[in-house]
C-alpha positions as CSV (number, residue, x, y, z in Angstrom):
1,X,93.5,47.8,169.1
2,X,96.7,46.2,168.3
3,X,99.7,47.8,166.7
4,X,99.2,45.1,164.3
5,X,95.7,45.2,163.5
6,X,95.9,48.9,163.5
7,X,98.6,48.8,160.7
8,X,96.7,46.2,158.8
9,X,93.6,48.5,158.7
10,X,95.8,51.4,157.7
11,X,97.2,49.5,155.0
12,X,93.8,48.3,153.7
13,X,92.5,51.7,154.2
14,X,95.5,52.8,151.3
15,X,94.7,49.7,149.0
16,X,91.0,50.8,148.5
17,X,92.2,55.1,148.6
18,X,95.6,54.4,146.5
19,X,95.3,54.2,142.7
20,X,97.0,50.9,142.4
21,X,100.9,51.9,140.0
22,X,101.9,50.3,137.1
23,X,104.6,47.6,137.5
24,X,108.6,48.9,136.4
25,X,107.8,46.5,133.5
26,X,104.7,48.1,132.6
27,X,106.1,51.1,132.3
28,X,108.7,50.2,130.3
29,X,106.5,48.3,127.9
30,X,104.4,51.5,127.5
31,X,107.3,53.3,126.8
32,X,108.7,51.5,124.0
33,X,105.1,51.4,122.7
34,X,105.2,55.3,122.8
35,X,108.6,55.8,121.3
36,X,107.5,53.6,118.2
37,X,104.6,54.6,117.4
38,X,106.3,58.7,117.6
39,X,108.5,57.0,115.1
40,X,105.6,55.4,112.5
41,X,104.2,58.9,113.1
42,X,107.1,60.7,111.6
43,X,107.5,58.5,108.7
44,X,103.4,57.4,107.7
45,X,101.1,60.0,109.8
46,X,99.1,59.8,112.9
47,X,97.1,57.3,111.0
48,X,99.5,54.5,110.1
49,X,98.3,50.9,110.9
50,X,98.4,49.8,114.5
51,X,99.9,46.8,113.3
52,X,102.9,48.6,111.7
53,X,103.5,50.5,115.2
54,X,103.3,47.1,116.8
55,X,106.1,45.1,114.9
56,X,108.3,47.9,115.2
57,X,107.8,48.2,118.9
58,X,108.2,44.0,118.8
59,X,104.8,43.4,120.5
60,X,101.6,41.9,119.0
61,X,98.7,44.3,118.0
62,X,96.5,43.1,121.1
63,X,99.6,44.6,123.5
64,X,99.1,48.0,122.1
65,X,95.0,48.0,122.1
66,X,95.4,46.9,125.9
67,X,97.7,49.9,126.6
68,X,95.6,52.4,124.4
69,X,92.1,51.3,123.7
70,X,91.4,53.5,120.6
71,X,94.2,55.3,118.5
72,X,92.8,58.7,119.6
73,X,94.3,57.2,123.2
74,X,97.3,56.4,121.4
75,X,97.6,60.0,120.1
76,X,97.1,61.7,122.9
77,X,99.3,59.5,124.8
78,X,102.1,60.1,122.1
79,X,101.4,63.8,122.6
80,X,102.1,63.9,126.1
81,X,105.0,61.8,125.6
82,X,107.0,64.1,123.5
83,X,105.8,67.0,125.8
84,X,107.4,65.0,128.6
85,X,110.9,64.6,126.7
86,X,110.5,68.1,125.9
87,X,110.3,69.2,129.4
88,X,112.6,67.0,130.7
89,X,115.3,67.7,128.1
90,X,115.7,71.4,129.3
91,X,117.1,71.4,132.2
92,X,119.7,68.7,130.9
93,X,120.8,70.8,127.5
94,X,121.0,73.7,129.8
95,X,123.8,72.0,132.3
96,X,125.9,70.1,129.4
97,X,126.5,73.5,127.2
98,X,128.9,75.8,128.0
99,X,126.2,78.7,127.9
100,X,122.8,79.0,127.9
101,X,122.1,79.8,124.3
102,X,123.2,77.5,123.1
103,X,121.1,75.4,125.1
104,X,117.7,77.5,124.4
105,X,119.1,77.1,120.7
106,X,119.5,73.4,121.1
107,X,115.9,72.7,123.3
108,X,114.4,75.0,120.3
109,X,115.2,72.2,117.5
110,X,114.0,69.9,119.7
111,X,110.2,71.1,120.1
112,X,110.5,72.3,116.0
113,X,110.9,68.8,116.1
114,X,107.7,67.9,118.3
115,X,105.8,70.3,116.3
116,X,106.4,69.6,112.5
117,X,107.3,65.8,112.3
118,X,104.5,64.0,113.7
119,X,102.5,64.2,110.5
120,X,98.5,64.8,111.0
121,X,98.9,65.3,114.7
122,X,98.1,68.9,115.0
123,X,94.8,68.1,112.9
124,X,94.0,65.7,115.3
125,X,94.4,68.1,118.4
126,X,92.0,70.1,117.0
127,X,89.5,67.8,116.4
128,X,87.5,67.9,119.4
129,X,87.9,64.5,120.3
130,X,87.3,63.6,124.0
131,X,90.7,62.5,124.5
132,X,92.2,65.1,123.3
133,X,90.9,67.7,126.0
134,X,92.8,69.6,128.7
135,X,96.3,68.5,126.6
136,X,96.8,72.3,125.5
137,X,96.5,73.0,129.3
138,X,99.2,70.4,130.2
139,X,101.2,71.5,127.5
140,X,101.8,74.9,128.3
141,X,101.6,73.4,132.4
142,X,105.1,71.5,131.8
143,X,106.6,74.0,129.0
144,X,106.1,77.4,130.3
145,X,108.5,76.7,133.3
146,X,111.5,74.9,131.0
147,X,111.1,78.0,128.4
148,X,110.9,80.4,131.5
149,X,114.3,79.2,132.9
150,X,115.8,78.4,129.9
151,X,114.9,82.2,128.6
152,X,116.2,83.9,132.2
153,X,119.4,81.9,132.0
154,X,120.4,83.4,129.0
155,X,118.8,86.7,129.6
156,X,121.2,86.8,133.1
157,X,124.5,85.7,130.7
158,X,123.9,88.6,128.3
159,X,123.4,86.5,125.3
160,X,119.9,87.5,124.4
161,X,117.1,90.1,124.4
162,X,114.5,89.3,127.0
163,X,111.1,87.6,125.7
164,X,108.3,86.2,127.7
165,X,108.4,82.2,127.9
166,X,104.6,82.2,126.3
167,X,105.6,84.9,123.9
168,X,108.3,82.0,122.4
169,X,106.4,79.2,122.6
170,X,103.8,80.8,120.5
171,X,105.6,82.4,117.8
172,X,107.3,79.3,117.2
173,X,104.4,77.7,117.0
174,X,103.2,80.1,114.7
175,X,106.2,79.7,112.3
176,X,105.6,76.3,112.2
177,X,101.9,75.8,111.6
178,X,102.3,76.4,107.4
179,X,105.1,73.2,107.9
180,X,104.2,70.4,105.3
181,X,101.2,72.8,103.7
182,X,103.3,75.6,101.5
183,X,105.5,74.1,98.9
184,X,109.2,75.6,99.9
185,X,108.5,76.9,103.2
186,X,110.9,75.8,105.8
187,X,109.5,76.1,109.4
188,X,113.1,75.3,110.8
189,X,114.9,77.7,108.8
190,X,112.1,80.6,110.1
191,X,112.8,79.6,113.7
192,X,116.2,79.7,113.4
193,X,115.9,83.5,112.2
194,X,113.7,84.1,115.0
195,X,115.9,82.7,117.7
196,X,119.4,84.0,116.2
197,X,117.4,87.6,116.6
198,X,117.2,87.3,120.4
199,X,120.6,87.4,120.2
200,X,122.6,90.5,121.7
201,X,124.3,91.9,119.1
């Protein structure tokens, strides 16, 4: 066989094996869809009005059901989303601070963040919907290792008391579940005890 027949077949071969990518633009369409509708989610609730998402992300409402079919796609989708920046933002905090607390500090605010302002989203995790499944797994898949190396950076520098990476993630999440349902209770203010305690002294 030719070398040029034999490349065309290999190609074709991939075409029909190869999930086909979304386009740059795609991509960055999505994005923008995501990062709006985390917005409308911190100011109105998981279930504020497609339409409201879709003016502030500039699109039209038909843009964002071709995306994300059903807002329970849109949820999730937001959900992984904020895991992503969450994941992705540790290993940048930890080489811009001068130390690693600080940085463990710093990624800390940011998943309180994740956790308390996205109004109605933890109700809707734990609803049983089907596109809601497997997103604890990937949660704690992308987390554990940021909050592992995060944790061991500051345990080698001294600066705090060692604590297992699932150990953290859970008791934060802990002091953060009665956000927004006990009048006075401030989930940030609790983590911020809990994280100024792993502190050597």
């Amino acid at each position: 066989m030719a070398s040029g027949v034999r490349r065309s077949v290999v190609i074709g071969e991939q075409a029909r094996t190869s999930p086909p990518k979304k386009r740059a633009d795609a991509q960055r369409n999505e994005q923008v869809l995501l990062d709006a509708a985390a917005a409308a989610f911190v100011r109105s609730g998981v279930g504020v009005p497609v339409r409201t998402i879709a003016a502030e992300a500039g699109v039209g409402v038909g843009t964002i059901y071709r995306h994300f079919p059903t807002r329970a796609d849109l949820i999730a989708a937001v959900y992984r989303h904020q895991v992503e920046a969450c994941a992705a933002a540790g290993p940048v905090l930890l080489a811009e601070s001068d130390s690693p607390y600080p940085a463990l500090a710093r990624w800390v605010d940011l998943f309180v963040d994740f956790l308390v302002t996205k109004h109605g989203l933890a109700e809707a995790m734990n609803s049983g919907g089907a596109a809601y499944e497997n997103l604890h797994a990937s949660f704690l898949d992308r987390l554990l290792p940021v909050v592992a190396e995060l944790i061991g950076a500051a345990v080698e520098a001294g600066e705090i008391a060692e604590i297992g990476a699932l150990e953290l993630l859970f008791g934060i999440g802990n002091l953060c579940a009665g956000a927004g349902k006990v009048d006075g209770y401030d989930a940030r203010r609790m983590v911020g005890f809990l994280i100024d305690g792993l502190g050597v002294r």
